[in-house]
Residue, then its C-alpha position, 0 to 999 in steps of 0.5 A: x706195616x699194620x699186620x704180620x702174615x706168618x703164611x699165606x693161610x694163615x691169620x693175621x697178627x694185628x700189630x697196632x696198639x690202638x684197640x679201639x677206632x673212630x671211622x668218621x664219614x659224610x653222607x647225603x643219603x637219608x639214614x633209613x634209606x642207607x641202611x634199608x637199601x644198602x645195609x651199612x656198608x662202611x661198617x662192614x668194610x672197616x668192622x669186618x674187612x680192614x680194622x680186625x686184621x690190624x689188630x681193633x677189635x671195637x669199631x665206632x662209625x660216625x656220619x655227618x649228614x646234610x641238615x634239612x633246610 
């Protein structure tokens, strides 16, 4: 378990010791085509809906993408 949920309207109480996470990904999309069109929805997902409730409040995001040939 990674959260305490006293009620069901309650806040979450994060539960892990970590502070801080690395979230690595790949992508084949052109980084001003990723955030231009889609914004940055990995961040999104792990800054704002899944770390905070564990109990991270600092989220670094690290993409590896294609090298031009």
């Amino acid at each position: 378990m990674a959260y305490k949920l006293g009620t069901a309207d309650g806040e979450p109480t994060g539960l892990l010791r970590a502070r801080r996470a690395l979230v690595p990904n790949t992508s084949d999309t052109p980084e001003d085509r990723e955030h231009s069109e889609f914004g940055d929805p990995l961040q999104r997902i792990w800054a704002a809906c899944v770390l905070p409730y564990v109990g991270v409040a600092e989220v670094r995001q690290e993409a590896a993408a294609l090298l031009d040939a």
